[in-house]
FIVEXTOR-53851 format. One record per residue: residue number from 0; residue in one letter; x, y, z of N, C-alpha, C in turn. Coordinates in nm, 3 decimals. Each point is the difference from the previous one (the first is absolute). Example, Ala and Ser with C-alpha at 12.3 -4.5 7.8 and 13.67 -1.06 7.14 Angstrom:
<atoms>
+-----+---------+---------+---------+---------+---------+---------+---------+---------+---------+---------+
! num ! residuo !    n_px !    n_py !    n_pz !   ca_px !   ca_py !   ca_pz !    c_px !    c_py !    c_pz !
+-----+---------+---------+---------+---------+---------+---------+---------+---------+---------+---------+
!   0 !       A !   1.319 !  -0.569 !   0.780 !  -0.089 !   0.119 !   0.000 !   0.090 !   0.120 !   0.000 !
!   1 !       S !  -0.035 !   0.105 !  -0.072 !   0.082 !   0.119 !   0.006 !  -0.077 !   0.109 !   0.073 !
+-----+---------+---------+---------+---------+---------+---------+---------+---------+---------+---------+
</atoms>
This chain:
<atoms>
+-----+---------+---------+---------+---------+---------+---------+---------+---------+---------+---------+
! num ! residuo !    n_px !    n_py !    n_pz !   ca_px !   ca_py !   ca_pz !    c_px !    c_py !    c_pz !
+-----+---------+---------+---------+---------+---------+---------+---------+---------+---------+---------+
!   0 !       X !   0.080 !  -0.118 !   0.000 !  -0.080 !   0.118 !   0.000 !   0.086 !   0.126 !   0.000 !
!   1 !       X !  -0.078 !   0.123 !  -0.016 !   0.074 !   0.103 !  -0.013 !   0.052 !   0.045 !   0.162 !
!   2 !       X !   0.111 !   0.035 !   0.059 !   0.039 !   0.009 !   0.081 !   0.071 !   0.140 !   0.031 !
!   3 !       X !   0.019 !   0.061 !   0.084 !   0.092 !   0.101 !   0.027 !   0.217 !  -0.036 !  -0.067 !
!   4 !       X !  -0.013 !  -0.146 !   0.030 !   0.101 !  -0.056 !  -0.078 !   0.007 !   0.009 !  -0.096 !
!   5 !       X !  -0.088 !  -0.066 !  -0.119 !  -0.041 !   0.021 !  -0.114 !  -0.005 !   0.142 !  -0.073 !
!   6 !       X !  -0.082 !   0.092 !   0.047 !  -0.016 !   0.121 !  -0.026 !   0.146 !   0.064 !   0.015 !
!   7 !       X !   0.070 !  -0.025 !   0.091 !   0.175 !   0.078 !   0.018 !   0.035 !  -0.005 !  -0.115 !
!   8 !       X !   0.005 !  -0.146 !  -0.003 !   0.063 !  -0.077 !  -0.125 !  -0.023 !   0.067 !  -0.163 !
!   9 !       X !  -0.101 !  -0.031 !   0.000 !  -0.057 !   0.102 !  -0.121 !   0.045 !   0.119 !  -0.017 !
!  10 !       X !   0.015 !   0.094 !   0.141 !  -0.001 !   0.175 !  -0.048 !   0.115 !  -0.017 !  -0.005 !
!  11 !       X !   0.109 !  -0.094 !   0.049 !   0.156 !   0.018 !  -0.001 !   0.018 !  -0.045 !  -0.161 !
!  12 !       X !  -0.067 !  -0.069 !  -0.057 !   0.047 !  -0.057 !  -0.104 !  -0.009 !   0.113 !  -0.105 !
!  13 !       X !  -0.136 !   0.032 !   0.050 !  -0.020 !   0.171 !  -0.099 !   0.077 !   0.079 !   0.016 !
!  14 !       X !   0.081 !   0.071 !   0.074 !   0.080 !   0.104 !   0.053 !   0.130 !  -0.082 !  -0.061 !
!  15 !       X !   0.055 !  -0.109 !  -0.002 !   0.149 !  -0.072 !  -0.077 !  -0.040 !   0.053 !  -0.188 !
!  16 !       X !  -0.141 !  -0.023 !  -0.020 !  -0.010 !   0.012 !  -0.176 !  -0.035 !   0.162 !   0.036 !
!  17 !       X !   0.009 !   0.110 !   0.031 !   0.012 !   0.094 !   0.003 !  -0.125 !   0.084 !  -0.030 !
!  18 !       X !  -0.104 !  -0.066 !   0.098 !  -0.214 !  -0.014 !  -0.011 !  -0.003 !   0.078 !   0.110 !
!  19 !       X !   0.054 !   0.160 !   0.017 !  -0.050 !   0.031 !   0.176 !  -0.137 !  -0.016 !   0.020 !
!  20 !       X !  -0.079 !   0.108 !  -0.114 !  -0.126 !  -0.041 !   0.053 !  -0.062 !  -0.122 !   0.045 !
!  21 !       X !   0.054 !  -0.073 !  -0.079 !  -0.112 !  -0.140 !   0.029 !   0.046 !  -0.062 !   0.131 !
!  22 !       X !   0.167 !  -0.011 !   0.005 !   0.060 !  -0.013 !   0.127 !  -0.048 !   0.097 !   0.122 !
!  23 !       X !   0.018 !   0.154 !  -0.028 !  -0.133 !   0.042 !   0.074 !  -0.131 !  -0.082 !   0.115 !
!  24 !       X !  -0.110 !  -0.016 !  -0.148 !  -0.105 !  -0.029 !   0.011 !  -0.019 !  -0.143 !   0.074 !
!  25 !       X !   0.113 !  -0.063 !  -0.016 !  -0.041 !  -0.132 !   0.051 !   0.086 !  -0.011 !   0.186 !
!  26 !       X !   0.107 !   0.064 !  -0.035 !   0.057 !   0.039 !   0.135 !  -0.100 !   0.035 !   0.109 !
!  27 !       X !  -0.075 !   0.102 !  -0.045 !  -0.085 !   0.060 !   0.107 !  -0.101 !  -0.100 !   0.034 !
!  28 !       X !  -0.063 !  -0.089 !  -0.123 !  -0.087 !  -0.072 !   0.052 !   0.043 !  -0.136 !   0.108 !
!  29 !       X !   0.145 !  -0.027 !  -0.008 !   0.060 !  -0.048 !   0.083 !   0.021 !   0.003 !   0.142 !
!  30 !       X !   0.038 !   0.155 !   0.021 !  -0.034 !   0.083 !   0.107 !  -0.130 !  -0.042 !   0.057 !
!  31 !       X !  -0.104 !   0.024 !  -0.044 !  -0.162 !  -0.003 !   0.020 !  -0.019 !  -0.152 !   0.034 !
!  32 !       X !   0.079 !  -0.085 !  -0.060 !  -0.044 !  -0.128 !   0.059 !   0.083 !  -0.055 !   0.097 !
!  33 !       X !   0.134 !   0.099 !   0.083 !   0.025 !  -0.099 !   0.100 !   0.084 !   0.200 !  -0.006 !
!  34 !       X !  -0.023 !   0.044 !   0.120 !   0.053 !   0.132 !   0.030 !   0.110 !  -0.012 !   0.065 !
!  35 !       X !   0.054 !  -0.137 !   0.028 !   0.112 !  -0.021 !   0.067 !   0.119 !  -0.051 !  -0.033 !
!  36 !       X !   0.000 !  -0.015 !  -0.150 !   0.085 !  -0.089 !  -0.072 !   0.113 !   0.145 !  -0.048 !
!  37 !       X !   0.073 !  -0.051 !   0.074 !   0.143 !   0.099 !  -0.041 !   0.068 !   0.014 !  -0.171 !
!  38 !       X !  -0.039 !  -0.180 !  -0.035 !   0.088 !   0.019 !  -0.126 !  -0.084 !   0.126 !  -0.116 !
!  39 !       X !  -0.164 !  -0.017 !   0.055 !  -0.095 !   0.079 !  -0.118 !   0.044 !   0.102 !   0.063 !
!  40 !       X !   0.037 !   0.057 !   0.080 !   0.026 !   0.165 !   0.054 !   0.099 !   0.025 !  -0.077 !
!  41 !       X !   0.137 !  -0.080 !   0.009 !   0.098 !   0.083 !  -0.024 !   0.026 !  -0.003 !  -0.195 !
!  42 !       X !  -0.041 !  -0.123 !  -0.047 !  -0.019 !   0.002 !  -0.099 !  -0.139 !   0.127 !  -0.103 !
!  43 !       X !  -0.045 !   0.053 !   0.073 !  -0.132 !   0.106 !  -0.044 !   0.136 !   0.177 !   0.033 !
!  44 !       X !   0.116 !  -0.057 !   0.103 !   0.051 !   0.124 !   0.012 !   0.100 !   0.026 !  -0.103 !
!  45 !       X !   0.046 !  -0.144 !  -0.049 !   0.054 !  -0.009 !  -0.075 !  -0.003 !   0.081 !  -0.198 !
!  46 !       X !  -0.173 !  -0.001 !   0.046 !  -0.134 !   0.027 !  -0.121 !   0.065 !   0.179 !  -0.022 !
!  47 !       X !  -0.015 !   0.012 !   0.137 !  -0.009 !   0.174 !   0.057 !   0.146 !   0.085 !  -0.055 !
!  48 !       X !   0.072 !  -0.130 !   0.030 !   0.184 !   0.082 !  -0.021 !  -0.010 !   0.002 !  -0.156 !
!  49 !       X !  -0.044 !  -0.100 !  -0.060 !   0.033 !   0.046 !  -0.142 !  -0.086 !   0.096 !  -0.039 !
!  50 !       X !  -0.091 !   0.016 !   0.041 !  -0.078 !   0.118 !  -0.080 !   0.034 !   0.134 !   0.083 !
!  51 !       X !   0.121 !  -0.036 !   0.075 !   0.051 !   0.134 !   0.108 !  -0.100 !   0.046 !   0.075 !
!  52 !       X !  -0.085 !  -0.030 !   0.071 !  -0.089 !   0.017 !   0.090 !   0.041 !  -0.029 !   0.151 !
!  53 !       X !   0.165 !   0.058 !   0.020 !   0.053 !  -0.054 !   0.096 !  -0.037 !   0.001 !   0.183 !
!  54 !       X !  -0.110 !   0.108 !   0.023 !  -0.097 !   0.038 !   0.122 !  -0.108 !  -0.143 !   0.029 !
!  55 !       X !  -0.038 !  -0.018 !  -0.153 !  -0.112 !  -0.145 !  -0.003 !   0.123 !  -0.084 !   0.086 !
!  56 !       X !   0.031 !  -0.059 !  -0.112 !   0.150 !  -0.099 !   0.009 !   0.014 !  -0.004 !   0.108 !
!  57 !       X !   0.092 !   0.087 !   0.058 !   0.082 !   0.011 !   0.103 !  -0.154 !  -0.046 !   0.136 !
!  58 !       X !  -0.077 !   0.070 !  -0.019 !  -0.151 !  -0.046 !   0.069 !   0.017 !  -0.125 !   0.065 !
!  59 !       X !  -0.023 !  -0.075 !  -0.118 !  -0.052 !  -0.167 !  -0.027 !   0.132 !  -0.087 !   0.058 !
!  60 !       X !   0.140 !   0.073 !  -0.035 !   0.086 !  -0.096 !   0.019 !  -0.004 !   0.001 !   0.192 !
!  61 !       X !  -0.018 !   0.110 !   0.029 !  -0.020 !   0.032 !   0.146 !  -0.071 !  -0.113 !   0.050 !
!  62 !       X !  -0.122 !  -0.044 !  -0.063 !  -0.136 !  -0.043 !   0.030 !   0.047 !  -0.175 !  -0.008 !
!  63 !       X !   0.064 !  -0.004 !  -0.137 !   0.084 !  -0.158 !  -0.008 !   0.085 !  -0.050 !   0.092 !
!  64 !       X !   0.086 !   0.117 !   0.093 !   0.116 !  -0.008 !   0.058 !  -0.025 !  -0.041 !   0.151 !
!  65 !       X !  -0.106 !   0.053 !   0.014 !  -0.069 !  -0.018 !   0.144 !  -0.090 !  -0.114 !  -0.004 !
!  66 !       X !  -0.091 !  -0.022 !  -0.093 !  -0.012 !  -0.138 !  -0.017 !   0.006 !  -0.137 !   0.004 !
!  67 !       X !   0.168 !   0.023 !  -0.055 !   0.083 !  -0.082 !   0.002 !   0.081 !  -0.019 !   0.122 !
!  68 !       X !  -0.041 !   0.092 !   0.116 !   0.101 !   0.039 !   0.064 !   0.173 !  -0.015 !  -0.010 !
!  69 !       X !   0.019 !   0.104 !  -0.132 !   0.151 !   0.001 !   0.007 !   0.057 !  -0.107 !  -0.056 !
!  70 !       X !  -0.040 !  -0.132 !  -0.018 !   0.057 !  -0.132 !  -0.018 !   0.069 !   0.033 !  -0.196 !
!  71 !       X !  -0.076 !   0.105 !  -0.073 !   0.038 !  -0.092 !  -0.133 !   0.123 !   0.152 !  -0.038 !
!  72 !       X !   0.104 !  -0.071 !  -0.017 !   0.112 !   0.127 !  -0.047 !  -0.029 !   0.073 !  -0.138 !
!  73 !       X !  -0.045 !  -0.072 !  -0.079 !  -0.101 !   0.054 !  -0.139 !  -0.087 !   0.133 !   0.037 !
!  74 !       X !  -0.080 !   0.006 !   0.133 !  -0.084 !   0.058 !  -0.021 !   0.071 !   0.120 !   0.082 !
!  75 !       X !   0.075 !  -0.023 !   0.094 !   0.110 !   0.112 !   0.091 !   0.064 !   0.065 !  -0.112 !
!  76 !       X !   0.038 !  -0.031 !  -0.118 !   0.061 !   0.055 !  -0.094 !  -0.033 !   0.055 !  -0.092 !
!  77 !       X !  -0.125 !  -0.027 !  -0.021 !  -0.082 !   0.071 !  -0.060 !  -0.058 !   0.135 !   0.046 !
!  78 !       X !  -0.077 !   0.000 !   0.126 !  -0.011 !   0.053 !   0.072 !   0.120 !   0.139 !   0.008 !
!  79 !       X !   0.126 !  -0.070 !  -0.022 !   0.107 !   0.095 !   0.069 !   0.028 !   0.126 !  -0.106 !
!  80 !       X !  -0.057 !  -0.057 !  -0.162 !   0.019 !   0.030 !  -0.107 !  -0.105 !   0.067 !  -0.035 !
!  81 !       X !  -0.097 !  -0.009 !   0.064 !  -0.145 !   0.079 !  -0.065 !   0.007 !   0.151 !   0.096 !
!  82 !       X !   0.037 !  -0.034 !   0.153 !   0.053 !   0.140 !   0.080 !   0.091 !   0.027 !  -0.063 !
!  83 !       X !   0.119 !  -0.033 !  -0.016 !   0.105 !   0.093 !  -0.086 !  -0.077 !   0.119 !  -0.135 !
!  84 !       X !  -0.048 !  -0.105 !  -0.057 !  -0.086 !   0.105 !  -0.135 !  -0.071 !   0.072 !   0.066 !
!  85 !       X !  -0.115 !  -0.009 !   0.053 !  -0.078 !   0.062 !   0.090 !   0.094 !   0.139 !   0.050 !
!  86 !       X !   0.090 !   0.003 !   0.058 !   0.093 !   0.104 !   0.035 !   0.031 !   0.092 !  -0.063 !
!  87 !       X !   0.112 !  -0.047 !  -0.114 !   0.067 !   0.030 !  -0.073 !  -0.044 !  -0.094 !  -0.177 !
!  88 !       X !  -0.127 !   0.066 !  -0.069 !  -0.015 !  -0.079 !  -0.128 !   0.064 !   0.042 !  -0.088 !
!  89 !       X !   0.147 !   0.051 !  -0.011 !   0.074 !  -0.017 !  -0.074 !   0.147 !  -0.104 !   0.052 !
!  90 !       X !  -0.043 !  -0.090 !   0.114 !   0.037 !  -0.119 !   0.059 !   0.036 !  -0.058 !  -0.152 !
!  91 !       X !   0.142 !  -0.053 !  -0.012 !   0.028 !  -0.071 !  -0.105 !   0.129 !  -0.079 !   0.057 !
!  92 !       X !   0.015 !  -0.088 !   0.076 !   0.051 !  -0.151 !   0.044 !  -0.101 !  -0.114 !  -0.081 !
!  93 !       X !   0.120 !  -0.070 !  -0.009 !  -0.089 !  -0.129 !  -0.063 !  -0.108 !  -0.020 !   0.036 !
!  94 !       X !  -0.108 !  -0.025 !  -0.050 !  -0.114 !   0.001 !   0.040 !  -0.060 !  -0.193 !  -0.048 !
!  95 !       X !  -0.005 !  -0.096 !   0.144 !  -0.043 !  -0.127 !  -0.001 !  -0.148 !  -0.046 !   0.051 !
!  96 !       X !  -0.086 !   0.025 !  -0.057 !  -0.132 !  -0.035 !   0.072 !  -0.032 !  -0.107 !  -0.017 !
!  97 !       X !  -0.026 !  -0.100 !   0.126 !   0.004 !  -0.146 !  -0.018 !  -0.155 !  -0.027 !  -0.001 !
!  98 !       X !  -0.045 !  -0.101 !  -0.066 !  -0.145 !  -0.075 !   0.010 !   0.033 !  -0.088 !   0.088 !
!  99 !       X !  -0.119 !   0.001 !   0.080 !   0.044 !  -0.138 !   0.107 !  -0.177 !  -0.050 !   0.033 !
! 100 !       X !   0.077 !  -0.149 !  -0.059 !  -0.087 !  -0.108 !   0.008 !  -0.005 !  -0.114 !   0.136 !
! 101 !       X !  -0.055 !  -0.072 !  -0.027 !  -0.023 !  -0.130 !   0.130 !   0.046 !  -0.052 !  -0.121 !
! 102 !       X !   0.123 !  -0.114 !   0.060 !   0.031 !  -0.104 !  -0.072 !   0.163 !   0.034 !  -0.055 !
! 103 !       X !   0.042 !  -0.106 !  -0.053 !   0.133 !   0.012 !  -0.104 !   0.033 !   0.138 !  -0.101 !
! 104 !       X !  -0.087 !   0.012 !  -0.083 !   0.032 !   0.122 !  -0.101 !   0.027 !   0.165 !   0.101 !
! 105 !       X !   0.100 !   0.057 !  -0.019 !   0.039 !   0.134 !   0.016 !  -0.028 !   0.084 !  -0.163 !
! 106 !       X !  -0.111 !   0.136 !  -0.003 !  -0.022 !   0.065 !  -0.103 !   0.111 !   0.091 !   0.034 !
! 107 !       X !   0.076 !   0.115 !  -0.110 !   0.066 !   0.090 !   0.009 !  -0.028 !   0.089 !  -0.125 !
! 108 !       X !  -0.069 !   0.126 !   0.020 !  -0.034 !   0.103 !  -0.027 !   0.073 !   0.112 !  -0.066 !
! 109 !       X !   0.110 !   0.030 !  -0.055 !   0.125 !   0.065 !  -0.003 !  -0.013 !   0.094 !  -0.100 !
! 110 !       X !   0.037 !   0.147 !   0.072 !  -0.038 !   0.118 !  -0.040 !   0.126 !   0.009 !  -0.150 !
! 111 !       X !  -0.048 !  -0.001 !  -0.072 !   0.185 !   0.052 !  -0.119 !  -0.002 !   0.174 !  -0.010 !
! 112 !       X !   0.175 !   0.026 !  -0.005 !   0.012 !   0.111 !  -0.002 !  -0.100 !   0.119 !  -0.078 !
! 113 !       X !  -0.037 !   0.057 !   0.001 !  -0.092 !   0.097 !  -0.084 !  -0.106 !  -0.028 !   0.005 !
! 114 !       X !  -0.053 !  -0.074 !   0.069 !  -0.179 !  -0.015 !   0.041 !  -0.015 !   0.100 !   0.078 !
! 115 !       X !  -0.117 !   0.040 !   0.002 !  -0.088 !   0.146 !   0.081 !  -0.008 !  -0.073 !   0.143 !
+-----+---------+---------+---------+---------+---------+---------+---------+---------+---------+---------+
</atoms>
């Protein structure tokens, strides 16, 4: 069945083929079906950094981080990276925003030089 697992799964897969909206759209409904699932938080903040919405972002990763209480270094780093922009958005250090799933697969998100 469709699951908060399932649904991650999906919006992460959309956000790797480069679908924010739909990654978006299905993220949130993820959210809505289990408000506690860290990986749909930080992966929806993930949604936020690329479209530079770094106040959302930085929001959600807050919201993932506590969640999670602290446990996933993906999302501390993310997190650490969405306040930096947030600060200073002409912040330009490598920029690594990780997808983080339940299970084996690690997603990686990776900003290339000259993206907005």
């Amino acid at each position: 069945g469709v699951n908060v697992d399932v649904l991650s799964a999906i919006g992460s897969a959309h956000l790797q083929l480069g679908r924010l909206g739909q990654a978006e759209q299905i993220l949130r409904r993820a959210t809505e079906v289990d408000e506690t699932f860290p990986p749909a938080w930080n992966n929806l903040g993930v949604v936020w950094m690329e479209h530079g919405q770094y106040g959302e972002a930085s929001r959600v990763f807050k919201l993932a981080f506590a969640l999670d209480s602290g446990q996933s270094a993906e999302i501390r780093e993310n997190l650490s990276l969405a306040l930096a922009k947030l600060e200073n958005p002409a912040y330009s250090a490598p920029e690594d925003f990780r997808l983080v799933r339940r299970g084996p697969g690690v997603y990686q998100i990776l900003e290339t030089p000259g993206d907005p």
